[in-house]
MIMI-705764 format. One line per field, with one value per residue: residue number from 1; residue in three letters; x, y, z of N, C-alpha, C, O in turn. Coordinates in steps of 0.1 Angstrom, whole numbers. Layout:
N
nr = (NUM_...)
rest = (ALA_...)
nX = (X_...)
nY = (Y_...)
nZ = (Z_...)
caX = (X_...)
caY = (Y_...)
caZ = (Z_...)
cX = (X_...)
cY = (Y_...)
cZ = (Z_...)
oX = (X_...)
oY = (Y_...)
oZ = (Z_...)
***
This chain:
323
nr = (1_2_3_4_5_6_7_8_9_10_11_12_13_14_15_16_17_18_19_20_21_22_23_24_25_26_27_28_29_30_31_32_33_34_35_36_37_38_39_40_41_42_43_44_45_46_47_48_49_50_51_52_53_54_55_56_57_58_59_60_61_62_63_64_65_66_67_68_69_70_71_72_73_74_75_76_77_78_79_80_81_82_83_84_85_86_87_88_89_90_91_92_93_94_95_96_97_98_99_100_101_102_103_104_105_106_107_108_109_110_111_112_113_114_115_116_117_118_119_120_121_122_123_124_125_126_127_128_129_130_131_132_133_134_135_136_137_138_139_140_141_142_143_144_145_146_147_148_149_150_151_152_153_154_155_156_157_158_159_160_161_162_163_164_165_166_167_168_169_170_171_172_173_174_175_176_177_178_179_180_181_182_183_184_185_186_187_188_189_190_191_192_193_194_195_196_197_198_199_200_201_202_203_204_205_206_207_208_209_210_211_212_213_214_215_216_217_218_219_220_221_222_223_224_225_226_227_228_229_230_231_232_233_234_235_236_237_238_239_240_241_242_243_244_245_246_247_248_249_250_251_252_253_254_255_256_257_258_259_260_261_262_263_264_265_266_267_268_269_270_271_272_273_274_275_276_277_278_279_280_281_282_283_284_285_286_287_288_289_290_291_292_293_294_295_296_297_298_299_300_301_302_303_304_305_306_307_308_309_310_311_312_313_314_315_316_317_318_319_320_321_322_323)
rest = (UNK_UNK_UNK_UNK_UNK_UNK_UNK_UNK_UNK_UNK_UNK_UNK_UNK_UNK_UNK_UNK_UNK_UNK_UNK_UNK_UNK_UNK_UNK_UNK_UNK_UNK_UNK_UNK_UNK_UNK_UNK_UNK_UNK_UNK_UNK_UNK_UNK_UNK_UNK_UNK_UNK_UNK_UNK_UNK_UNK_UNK_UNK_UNK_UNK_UNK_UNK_UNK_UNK_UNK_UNK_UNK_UNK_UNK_UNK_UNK_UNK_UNK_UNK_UNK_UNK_UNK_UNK_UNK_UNK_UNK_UNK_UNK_UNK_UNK_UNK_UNK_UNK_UNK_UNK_UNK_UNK_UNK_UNK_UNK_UNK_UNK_UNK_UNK_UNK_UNK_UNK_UNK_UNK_UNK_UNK_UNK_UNK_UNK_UNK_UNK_UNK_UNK_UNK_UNK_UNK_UNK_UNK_UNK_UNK_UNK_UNK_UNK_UNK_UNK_UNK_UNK_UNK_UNK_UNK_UNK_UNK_UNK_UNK_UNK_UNK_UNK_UNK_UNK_UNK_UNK_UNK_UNK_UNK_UNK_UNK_UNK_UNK_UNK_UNK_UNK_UNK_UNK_UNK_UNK_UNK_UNK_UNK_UNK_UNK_UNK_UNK_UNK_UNK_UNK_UNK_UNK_UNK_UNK_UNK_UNK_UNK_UNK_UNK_UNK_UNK_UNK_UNK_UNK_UNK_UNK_UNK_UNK_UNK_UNK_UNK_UNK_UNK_UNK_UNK_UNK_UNK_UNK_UNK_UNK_UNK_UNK_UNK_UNK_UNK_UNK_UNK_UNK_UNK_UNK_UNK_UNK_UNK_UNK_UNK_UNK_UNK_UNK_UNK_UNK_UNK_UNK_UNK_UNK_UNK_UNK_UNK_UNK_UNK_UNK_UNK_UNK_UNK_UNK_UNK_UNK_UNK_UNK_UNK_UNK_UNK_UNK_UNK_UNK_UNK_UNK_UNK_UNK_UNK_UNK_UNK_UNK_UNK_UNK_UNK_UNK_UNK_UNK_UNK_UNK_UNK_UNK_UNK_UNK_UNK_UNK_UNK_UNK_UNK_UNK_UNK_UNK_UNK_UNK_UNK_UNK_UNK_UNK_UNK_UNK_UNK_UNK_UNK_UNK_UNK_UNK_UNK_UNK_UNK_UNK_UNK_UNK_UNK_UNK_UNK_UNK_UNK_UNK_UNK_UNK_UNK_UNK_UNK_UNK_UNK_UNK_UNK_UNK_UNK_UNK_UNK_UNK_UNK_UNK_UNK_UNK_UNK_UNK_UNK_UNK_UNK_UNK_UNK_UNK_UNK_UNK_UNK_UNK_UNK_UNK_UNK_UNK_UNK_UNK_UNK_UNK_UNK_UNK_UNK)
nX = (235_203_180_154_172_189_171_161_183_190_176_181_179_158_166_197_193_179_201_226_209_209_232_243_225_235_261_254_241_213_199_204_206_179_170_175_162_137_138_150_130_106_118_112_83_80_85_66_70_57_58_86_89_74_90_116_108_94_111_132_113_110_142_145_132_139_161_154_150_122_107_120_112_83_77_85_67_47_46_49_22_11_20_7_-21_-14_-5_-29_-34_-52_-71_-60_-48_-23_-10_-16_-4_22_16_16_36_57_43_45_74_78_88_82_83_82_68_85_83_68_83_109_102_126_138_155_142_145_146_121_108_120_112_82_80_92_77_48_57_61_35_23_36_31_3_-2_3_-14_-35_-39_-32_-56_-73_-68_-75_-100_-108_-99_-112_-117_-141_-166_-158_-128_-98_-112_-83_-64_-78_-75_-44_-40_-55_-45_-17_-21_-30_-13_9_7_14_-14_-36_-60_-91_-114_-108_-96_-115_-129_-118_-113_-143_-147_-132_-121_-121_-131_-126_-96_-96_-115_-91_-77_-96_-97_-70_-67_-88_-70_-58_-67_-84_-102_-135_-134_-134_-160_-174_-157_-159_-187_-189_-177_-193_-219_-212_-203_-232_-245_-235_-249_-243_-247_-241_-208_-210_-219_-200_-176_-184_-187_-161_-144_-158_-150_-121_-117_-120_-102_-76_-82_-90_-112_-145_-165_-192_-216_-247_-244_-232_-252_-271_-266_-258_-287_-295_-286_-296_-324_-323_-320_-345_-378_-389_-397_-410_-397_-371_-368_-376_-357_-338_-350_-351_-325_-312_-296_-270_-264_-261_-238_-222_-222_-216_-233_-256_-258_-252_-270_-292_-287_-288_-313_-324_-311_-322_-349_-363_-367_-374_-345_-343_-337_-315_-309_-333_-349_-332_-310_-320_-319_-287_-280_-292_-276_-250_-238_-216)
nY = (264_259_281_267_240_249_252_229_216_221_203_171_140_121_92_103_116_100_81_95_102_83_74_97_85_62_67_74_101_112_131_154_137_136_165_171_154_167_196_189_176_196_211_191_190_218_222_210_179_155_127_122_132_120_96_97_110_85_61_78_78_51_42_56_45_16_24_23_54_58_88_106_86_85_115_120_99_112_133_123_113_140_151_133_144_174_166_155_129_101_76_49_8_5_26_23_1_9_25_8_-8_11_16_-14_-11_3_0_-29_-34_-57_-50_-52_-82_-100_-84_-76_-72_-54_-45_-21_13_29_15_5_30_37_23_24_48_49_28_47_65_51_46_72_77_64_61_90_93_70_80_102_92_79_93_112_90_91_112_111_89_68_49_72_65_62_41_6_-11_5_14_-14_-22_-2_-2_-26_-20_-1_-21_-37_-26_-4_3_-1_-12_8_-11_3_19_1_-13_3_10_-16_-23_-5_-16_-41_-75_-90_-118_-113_-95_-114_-123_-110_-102_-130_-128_-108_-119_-135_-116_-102_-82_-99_-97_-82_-94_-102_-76_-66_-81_-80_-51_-47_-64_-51_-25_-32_-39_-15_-1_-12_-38_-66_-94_-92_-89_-114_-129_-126_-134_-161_-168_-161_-177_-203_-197_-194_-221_-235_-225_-227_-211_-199_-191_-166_-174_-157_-133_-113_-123_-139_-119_-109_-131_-141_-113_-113_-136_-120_-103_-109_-107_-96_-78_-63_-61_-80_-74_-54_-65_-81_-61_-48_-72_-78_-54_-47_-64_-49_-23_-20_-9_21_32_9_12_33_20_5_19_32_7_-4_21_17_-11_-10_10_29_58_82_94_130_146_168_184_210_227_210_200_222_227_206_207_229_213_206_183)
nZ = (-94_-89_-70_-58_-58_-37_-12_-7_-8_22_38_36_23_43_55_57_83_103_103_111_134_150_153_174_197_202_209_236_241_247_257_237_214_215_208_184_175_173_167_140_129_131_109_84_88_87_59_47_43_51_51_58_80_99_94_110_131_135_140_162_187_184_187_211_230_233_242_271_272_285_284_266_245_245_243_217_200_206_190_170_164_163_140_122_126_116_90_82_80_68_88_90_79_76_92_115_119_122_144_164_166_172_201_205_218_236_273_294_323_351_386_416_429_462_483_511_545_554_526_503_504_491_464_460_455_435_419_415_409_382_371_369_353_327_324_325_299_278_282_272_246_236_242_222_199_199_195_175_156_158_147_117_107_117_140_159_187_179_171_177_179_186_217_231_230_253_270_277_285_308_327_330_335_354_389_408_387_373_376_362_344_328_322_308_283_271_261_247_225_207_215_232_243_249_267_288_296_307_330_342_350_373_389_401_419_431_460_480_472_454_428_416_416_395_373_371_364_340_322_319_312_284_278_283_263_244_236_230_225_228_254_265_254_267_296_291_285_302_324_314_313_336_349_333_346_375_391_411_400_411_432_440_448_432_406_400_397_373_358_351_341_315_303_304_287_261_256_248_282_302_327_338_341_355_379_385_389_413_429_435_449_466_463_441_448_460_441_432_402_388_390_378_347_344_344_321_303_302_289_265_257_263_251_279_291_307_339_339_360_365_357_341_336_330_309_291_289_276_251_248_243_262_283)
caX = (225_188_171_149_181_197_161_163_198_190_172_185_165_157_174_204_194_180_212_229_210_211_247_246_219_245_265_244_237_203_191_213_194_162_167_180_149_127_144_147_115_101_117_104_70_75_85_53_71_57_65_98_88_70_99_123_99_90_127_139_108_116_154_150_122_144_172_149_146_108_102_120_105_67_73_88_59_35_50_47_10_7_21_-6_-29_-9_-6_-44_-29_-62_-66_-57_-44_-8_-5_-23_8_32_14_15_50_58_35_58_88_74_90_74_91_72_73_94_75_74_97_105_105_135_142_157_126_145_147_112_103_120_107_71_81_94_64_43_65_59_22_20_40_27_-15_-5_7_-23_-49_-33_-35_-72_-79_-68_-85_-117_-109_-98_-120_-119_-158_-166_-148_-117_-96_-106_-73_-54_-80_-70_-33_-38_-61_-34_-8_-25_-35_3_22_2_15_-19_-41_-72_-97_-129_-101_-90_-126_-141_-109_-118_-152_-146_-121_-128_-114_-140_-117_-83_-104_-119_-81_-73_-98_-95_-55_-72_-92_-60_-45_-73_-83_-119_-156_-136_-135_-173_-176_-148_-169_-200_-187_-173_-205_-230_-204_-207_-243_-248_-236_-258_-229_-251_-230_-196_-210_-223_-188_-171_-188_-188_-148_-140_-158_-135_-109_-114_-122_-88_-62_-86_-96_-128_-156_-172_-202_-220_-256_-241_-228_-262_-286_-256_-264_-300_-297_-280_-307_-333_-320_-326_-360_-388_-390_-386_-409_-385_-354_-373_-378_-344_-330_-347_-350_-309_-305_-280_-258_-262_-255_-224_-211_-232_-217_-238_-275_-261_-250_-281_-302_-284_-291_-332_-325_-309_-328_-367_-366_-373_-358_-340_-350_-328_-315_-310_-343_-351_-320_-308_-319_-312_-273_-280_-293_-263_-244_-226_-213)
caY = (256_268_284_255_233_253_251_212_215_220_191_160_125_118_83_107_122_93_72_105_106_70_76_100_81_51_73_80_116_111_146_157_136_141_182_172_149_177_206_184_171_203_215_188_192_232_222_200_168_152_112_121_138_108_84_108_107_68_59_83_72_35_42_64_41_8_22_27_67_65_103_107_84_91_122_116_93_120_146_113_116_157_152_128_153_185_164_151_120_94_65_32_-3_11_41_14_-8_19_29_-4_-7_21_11_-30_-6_8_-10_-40_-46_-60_-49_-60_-91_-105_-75_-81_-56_-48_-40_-9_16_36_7_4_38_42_16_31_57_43_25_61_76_45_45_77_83_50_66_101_90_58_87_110_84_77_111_111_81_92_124_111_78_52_50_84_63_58_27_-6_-18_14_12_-21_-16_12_-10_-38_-9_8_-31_-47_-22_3_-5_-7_-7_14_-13_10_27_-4_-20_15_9_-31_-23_1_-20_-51_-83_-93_-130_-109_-86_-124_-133_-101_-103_-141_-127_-97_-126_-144_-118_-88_-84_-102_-89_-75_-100_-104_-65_-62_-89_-72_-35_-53_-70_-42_-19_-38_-42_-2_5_-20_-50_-79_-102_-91_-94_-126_-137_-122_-142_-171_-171_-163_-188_-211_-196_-197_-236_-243_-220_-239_-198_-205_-182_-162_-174_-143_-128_-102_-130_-144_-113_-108_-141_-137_-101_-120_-144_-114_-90_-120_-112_-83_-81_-49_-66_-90_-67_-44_-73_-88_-48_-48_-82_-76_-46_-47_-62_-36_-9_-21_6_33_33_-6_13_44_16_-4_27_31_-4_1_30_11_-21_-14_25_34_71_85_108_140_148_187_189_217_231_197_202_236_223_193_214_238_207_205_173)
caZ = (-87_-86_-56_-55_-52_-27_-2_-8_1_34_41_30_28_57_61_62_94_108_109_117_149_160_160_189_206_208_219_251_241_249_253_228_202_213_207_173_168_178_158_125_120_126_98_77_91_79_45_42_42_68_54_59_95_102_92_113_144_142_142_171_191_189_191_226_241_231_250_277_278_284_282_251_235_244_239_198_198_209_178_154_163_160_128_119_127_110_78_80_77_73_95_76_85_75_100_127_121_126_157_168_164_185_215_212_223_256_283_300_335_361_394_420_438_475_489_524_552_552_513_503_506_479_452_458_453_422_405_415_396_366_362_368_340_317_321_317_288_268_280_265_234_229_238_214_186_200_188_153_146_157_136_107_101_125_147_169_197_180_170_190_181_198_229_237_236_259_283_283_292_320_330_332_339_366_404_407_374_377_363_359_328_318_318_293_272_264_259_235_217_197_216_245_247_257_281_295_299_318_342_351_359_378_402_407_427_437_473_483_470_438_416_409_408_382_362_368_357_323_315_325_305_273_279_285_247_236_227_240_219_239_272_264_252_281_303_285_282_319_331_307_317_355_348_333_354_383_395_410_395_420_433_447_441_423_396_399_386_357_347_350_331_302_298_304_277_248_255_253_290_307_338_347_338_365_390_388_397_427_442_439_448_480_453_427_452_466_435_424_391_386_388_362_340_345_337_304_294_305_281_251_253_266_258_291_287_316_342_342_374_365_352_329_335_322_287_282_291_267_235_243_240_274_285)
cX = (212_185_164_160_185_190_166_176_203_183_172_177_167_163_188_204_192_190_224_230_211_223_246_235_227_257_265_241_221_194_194_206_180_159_165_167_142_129_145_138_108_100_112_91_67_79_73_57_75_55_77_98_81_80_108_114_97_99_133_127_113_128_154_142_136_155_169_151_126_102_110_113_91_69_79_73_47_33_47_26_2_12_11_-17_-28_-15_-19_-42_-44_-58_-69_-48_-25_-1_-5_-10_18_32_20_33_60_55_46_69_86_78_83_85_85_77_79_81_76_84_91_109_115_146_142_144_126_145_133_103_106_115_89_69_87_80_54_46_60_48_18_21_34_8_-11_-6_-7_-33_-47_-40_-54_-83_-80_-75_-98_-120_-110_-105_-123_-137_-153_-158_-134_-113_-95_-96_-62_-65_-73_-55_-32_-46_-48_-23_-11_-22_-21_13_18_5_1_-29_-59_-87_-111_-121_-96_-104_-133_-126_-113_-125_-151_-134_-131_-123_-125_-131_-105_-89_-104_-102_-72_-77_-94_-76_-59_-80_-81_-53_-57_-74_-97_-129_-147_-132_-151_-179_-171_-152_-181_-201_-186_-186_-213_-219_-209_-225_-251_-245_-241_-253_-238_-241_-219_-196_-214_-210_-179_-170_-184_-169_-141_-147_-149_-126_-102_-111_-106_-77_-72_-89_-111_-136_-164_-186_-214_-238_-252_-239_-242_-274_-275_-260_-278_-306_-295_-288_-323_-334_-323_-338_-371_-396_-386_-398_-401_-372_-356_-373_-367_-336_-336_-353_-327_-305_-297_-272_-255_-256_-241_-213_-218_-230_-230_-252_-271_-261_-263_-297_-301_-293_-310_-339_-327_-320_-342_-370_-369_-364_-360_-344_-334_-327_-316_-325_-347_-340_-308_-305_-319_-300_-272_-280_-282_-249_-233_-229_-223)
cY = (265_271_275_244_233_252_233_209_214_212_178_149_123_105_92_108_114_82_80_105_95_65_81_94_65_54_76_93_117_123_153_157_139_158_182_166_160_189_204_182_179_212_205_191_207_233_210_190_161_136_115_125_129_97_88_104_91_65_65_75_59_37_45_50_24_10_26_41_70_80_108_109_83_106_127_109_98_133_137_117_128_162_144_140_163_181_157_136_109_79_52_25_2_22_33_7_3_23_22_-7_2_19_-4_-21_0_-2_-18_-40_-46_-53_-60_-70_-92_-97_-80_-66_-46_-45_-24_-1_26_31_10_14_41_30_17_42_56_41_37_65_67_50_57_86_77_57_77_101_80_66_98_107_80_82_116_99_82_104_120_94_65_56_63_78_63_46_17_-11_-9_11_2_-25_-8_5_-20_-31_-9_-10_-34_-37_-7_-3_-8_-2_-6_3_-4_14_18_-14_-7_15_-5_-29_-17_-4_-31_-73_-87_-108_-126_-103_-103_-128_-126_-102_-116_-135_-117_-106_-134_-135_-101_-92_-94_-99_-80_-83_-102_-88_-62_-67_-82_-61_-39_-58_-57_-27_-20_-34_-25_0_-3_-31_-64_-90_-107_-97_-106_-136_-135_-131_-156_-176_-168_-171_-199_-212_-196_-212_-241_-238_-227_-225_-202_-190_-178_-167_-167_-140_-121_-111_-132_-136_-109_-118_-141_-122_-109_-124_-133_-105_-101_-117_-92_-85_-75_-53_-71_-83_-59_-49_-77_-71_-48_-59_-81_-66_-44_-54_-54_-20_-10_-10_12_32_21_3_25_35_10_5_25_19_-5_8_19_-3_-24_-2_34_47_77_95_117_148_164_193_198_222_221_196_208_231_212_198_223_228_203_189_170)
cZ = (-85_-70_-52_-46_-40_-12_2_-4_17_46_28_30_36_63_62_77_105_117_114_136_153_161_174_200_208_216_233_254_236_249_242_210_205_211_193_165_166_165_139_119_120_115_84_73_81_65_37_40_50_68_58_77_102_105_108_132_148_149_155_186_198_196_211_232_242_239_266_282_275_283_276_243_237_238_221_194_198_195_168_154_161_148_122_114_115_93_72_68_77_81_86_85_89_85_112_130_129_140_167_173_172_199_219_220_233_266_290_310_347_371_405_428_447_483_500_531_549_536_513_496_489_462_449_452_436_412_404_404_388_360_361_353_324_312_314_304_274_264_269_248_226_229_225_202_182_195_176_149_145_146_122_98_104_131_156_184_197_177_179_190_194_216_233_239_250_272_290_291_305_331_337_339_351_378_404_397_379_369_361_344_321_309_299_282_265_257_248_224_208_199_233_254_255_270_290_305_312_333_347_361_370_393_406_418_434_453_470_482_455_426_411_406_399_372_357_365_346_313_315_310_286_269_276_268_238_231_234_236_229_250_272_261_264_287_303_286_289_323_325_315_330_358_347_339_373_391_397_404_405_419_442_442_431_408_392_391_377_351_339_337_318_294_294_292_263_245_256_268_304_323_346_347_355_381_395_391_415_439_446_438_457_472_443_436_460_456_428_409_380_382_377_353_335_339_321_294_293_291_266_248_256_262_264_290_307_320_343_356_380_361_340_323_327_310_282_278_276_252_232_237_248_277_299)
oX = (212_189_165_159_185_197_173_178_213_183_167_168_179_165_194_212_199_189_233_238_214_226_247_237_222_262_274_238_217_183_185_203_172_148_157_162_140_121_142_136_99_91_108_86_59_76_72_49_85_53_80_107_81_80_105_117_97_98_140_132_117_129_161_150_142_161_178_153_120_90_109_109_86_61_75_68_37_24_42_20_-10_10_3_-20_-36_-23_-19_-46_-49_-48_-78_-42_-18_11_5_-6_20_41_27_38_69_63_52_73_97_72_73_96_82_88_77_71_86_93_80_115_114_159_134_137_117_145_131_93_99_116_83_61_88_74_49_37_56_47_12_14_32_2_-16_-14_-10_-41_-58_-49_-61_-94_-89_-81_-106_-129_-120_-102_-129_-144_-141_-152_-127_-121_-85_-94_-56_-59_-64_-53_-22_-42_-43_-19_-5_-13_-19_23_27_0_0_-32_-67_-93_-119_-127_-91_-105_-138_-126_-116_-122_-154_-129_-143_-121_-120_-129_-102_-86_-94_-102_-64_-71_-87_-72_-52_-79_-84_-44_-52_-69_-101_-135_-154_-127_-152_-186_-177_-150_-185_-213_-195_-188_-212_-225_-215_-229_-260_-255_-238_-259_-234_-233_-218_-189_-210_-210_-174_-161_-180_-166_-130_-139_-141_-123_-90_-102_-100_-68_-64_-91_-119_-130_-171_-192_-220_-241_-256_-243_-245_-283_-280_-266_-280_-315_-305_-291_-331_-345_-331_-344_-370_-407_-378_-394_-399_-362_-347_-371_-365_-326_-330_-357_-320_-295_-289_-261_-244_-249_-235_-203_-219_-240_-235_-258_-280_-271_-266_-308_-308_-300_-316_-349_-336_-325_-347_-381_-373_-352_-369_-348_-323_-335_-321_-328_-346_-336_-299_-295_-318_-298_-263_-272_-278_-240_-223_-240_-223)
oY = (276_263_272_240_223_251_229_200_209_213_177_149_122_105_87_102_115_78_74_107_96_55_74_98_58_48_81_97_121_124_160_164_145_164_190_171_162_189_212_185_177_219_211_194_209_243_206_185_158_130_106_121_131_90_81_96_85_64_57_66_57_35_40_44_23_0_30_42_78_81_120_118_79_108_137_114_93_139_142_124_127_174_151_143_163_187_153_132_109_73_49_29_2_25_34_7_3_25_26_-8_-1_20_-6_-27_3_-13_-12_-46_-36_-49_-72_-64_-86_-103_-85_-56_-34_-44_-16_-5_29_37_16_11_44_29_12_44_67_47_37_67_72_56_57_95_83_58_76_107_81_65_100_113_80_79_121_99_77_105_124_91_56_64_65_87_63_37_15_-17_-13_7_6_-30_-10_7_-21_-35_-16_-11_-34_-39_-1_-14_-20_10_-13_7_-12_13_22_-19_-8_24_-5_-30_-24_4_-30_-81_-84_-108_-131_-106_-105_-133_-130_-102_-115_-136_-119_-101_-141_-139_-91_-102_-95_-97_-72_-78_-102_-86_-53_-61_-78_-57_-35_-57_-53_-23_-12_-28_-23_3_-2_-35_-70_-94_-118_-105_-111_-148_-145_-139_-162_-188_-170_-176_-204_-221_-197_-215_-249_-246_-230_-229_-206_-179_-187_-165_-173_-145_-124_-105_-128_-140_-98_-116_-141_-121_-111_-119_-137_-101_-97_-121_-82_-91_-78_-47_-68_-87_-58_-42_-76_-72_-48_-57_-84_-64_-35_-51_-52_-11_-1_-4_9_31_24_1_27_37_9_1_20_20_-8_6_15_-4_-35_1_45_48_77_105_113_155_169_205_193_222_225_194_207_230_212_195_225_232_198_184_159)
oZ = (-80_-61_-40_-35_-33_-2_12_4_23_59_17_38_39_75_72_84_115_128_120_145_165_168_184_212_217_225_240_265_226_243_237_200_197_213_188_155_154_156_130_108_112_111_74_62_72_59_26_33_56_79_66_85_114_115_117_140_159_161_161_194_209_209_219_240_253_243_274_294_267_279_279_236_227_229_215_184_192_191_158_146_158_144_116_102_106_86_61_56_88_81_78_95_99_85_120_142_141_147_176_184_179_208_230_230_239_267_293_307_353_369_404_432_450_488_502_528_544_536_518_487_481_452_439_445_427_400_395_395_383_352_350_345_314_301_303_299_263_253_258_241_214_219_218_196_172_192_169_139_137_138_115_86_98_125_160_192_207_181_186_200_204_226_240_250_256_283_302_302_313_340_349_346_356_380_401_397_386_359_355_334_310_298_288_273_253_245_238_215_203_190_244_266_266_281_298_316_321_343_357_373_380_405_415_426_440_458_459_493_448_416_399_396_393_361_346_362_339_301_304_300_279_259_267_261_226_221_243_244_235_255_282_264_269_288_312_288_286_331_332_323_334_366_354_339_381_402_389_405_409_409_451_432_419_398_381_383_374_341_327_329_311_283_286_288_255_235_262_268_313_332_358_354_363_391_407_398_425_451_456_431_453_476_437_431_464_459_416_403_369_371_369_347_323_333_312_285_283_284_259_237_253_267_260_290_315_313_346_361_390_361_329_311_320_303_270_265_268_243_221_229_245_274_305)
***
């Protein structure tokens, strides 16, 4: 037998190893396999055959998360993606699936509803932290992915298909979902209708005075990277959507110079853009972030360019290239 042979010998095709290990992970030797995942595929990886370290990783991945060991399987899911990388894998429809495919097998379970006083404090706790562990095993892994695709060929933001996964994540399954991160995940996605369908569920159950800012971050959002389109559909398909689940649509100033912007931005018309900021502005300042975003858009759509707040020092920082 050749020397070549005898290398090859020591890694077998990889559906061997696969159905190998999802023996002992039926077993319930859950750490067990996941060492064996870990250990095998990096010897694929160091023999440069990194479909087979790929296959090897998807497979354990699913398998762990499917039997719910969330921090398994993020972290198999996080090595499928550092193999990506390694093997300068490009981004294509076909990897996207796979991603995709991985992300369906992240646990979905709601939290517990209507507890009453006296429910056990310790059920409650741990199912706090489950969902903790999900979110953040499901974020590390979708930002991960977010990363190679910006690297390897998706837009400098990354794939809208992976943002929005990763929005809906944080969204559904956060005790409570941060929306400012799930709003700059939408935005940067490709799906303004599903966002619309999010928030309407987001005014069915927030406290009072944050449903029309959660509206007006998402539009103004949009609006800041220049998407007039989006924000225009946004809008357009939450109010729908408030219409037929019978969600009333906030009727607020704040709704009112959104509307107003909408119609204003159609137009070369950086008076009235100027007028409608500050006949409303005790609605715009209810969240500082509303007048950065609102500069932006001044920026992008009248070229009114921005003052720098550091000054000279500002644009030294800027040409060095600091954030």
């Amino acid at each position: 037998m050749s020397r070549e042979r005898l290398k090859r010998g020591a890694l077998p095709p990889v559906q061997e190893n696969i159905d190998k290990l999802q023996k002992v992970v039926n077993e319930g030797n859950y750490y067990g396999a996941q060492q064996m995942y870990k250990s095998v595929s990096a010897r694929y990886v160091s023999a440069q055959r990194y479909s087979e370290a790929l296959d090897l990783l998807q497979s354990g991945a699913c398998i762990q998360l499917a039997c719910g060991q969330v921090t398994c399987g993020a972290e198999l899911a996080l090595l499928f993606v550092e193999t990506l990388v390694k093997a300068k894998i490009p981004y294509n429809n076909e990897t996207l699936d796979r991603l995709e495919n991985i992300y369906k097998v992240f646990p979905w379970v709601p939290l517990p509803q209507n507890l009453r006083v006296d429910d056990d404090m310790q059920q409650i706790s741990e199912a706090l932290g489950a969902a903790k562990t999900r979110v953040e095993g499901c974020s590390s892994f979708l930002k991960a992915a977010i990363r190679w695709s910006a690297e390897f060929g998706a837009n400098n933001y990354g794939s809208p298909e992976l943002h929005i996964m990763l929005a809906e994540y944080i969204y559904y399954e956060s005790p409570e979902p941060d929306m400012a991160r799930v709003t700059n995940h939408f935005v940067r996605g490709n799906n303004p209708k599903k966002f619309a369908s999010i928030l309407v569920d987001f005014m069915g159950k927030c406290y009072p005075g944050e449903d029309d800012l959660a509206i007006a971050r998402a539009v103004l959002r949009y609006l800041s990277a220049g998407n007039l389109r989006d924000a225009n559909i946004l809008m357009e398909e939450i109010k729908n959507a408030a219409a037929s689940k019978e969600n009333k649509f906030p009727q607020t100033d704040l709704m009112q110079f959104i509307s107003f912007l909408l119609l204003t931005l159609e137009r070369d018309a950086l008076p009235l853009f100027n007028m409608l900021r500050s006949n409303y502005k005790s609605s715009i300042d209810r969240e500082p972030a509303l007048n950065e975003m609102l500069d932006d858009i001044a920026e992008k759509f009248y070229g009114v360019q921005r003052k720098n707040p550091m000054g000279m020092f500002g644009d030294i920082f800027k040409l060095m290239g600091a954030d």
